[in-house]
Phi, psi and omega in degrees: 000320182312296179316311156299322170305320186295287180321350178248016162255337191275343172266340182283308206301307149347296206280297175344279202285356164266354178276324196278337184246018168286085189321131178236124175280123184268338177226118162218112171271098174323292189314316183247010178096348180258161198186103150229155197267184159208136130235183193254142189291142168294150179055034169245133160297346200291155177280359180296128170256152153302163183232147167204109187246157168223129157225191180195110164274165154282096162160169201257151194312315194294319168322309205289298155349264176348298214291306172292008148267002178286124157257347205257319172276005191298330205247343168271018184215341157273116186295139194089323192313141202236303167209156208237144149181138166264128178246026186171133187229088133016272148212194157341319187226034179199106214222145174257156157203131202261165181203172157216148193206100174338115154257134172329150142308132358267352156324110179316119204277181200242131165253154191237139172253166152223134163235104211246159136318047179269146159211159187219155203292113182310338197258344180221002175044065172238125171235154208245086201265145168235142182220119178232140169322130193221052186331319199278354209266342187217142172291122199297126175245111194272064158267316173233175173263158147278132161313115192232330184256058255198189166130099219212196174188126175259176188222136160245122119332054205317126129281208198264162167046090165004033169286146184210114155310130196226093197234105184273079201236102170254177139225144165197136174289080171301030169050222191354195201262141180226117160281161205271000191259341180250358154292269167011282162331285187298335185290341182265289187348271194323323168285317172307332173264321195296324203308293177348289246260310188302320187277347158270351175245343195283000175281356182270122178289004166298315182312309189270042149235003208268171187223142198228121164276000189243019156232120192262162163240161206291157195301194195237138178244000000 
């Protein structure tokens, strides 16, 4: 009897923790292409949900790469961004960078290090930014709450006739007191105005002119 019981805990527990790591669409703008999701992260305690918005531009791979490597555009398009900077390159494709990022009053705003990753895929020229926290690389400014926990991905996807799938996926702890009605919020906002801004700027030809070497872009079908 014991034995059944344990097992039908390990399946209520189970069924739990995979219903908790299911994306529930929270938004869809027909009209501009967009869609985000939430869920509660898996194998994580936070009361935080993770986010993933998608659209899909007219554009070439090296533009989009290019545009998260602008630093001078960074604050028109990222939502909230207050300020912007890379304060350190690795190499080409692997770079820290610091931010602040505008909270509602009385709320604090928040700063961030991110240390991101691209890289792409020889087979389907799909490339991959990864993004994780890197807190300790800059001294904690009591101005802000610092950000400690983060940790995302943007993904672009070449489709057919020159469409590039665009997949925005975060989770981040914004640490210090959040009220859960402006948490709530910001987890849709933030993939949604950024997605919004990006399908409105990835059209400047500096960007859909720009060339990369450590990016090809896909044969033309």
């Amino acid at each position: 009897m014991k034995y059944y019981i344990l097992l039908l805990v390990s399946i209520l527990l189970s069924t739990t923790s995979v219903s908790a790591s299911e994306w529930e669409l929270e938004k869809h703008d027909e009209d501009n292409d967009i869609k985000v999701y939430t869920r509660l992260k898996p194998n994580s305690d936070s009361d935080f949900k993770e986010f993933k918005g998608t659209t899909h531009v007219k554009s070439r791979i090296s533009a989009l790469v290019t545009l998260l490597d602008t630093e001078n555009l960074a604050c028109e398009w990222m939502h909230n961004c207050v300020d912007f900077k890379f304060i350190s390159e690795v190499s080409d494709t692997q770079k820290y960078s610091y931010s602040i990022n505008n909270a509602p009053w009385p709320v604090t705003d928040r700063d961030l290090v991110v240390y991101s990753v691209t890289e792409q895929n020889s087979s389907d020229y799909s490339v991959t930014i990864s993004l994780s926290s890197a807190f300790e690389k800059v001294e904690e400014d009591n101005d802000y709450v610092r950000v400690k926990e983060l940790n995302g991905t943007w993904t672009f996807t070449p489709m057919d006739d020159g469409i590039v799938e665009v997949t925005y996926q975060l989770f981040l702890d914004p640490a210090g007191n959040l009220p859960s009605m402006i948490a709530a919020t910001t987890v849709v906002d933030t993939p949604y105005y950024t997605l919004l801004n990006l399908r409105e700027i990835i059209s400047k030809p500096e960007l859909q002119s720009s060339q990369l070497s450590f990016i090809s872009e896909p044969p033309a079908k």
